[in-house]
N, C-alpha and C positions, 0 to 999 in steps of 0.2 A: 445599210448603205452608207458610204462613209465618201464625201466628196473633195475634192481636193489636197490627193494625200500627200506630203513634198517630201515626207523622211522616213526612212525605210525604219525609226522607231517610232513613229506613228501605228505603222502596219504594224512591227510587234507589238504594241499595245491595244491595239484594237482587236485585231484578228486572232494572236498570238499563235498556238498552234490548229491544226485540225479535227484536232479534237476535243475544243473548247465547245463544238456546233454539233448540234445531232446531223444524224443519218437525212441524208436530202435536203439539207441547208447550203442557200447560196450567200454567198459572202459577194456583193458588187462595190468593188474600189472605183472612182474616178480620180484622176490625176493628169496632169498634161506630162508628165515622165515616165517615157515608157520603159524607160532600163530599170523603172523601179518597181515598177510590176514585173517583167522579165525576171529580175534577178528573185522576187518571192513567186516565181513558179506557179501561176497563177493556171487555171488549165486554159481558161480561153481569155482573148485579150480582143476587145473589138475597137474599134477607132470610131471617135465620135463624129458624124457629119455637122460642120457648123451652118445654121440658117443664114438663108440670104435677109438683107436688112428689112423685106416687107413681111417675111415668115416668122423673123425677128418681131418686130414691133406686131405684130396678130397675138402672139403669144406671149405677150408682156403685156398687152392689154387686156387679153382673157384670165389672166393672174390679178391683176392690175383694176379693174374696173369690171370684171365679168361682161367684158363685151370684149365685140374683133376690133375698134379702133379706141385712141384715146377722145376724150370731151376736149372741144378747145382749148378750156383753161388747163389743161396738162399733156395740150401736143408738146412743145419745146421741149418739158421736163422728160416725155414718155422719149422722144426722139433721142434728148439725150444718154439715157438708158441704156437704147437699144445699142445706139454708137458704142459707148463703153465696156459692152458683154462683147462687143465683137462677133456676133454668130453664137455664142458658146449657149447653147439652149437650158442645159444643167443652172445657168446663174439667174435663170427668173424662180 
C-alpha cells in the first residue's frame, strides 16, 4: 500500500510492471489525482469518503491515546489535528 502518490514516477518505481506481484496480489495506491491513477490503468479506482470533524477526531484519538476522545491536556492539540487532515481518514 503506497499512500499519497503525486508522480506517475513514483508509480513506476514502486509498482513498476504487473508482473513484478504474483498471481492474486493487490497493489492499493492512494492519491488525491485521479488522472494519475487513470492514465496507469488501474482496474478499480474508488473515491475515498472524508469524515465529518467528530468521526474525525474519534479516530485520531483511538490511534492517538487508544480511546474515542482526547485527555484535556491534548484537546486543543487533538482538535488541531483533526482541523488540518481535513476529513482525510488515510492521514491518522
Amino acid at each position: 500500500c503506497w499512500d499519497d502518490v503525486d508522480k506517475g514516477r513514483s508509480i513506476d518505481a514502486l509498482v513498476g510492471g504487473r508482473d513484478w506481484f504474483g498471481r492474486g496480489s493487490k497493489i492499493i495506491v492512494t492519491t488525491r489525482d485521479r488522472h494519475l491513477l487513470e492514465r496507469y490503468s488501474f482496474d478499480k479506482i474508488h473515491p475515498i469518503q472524508l469524515l465529518d470533524y467528530v468521526k474525525s477526531l474519534e479516530l485520531f484519538c483511538w490511534h492517538a491515546f487508544k480511546q474515542n476522545h482526547p485527555s484535556r491536556d491534548y484537546l486543543d492539540l487533538s482538535e488541531l489535528v483533526v482541523r488540518y487532515c481535513n476529513g482525510f481518514p488515510f492521514a491518522f
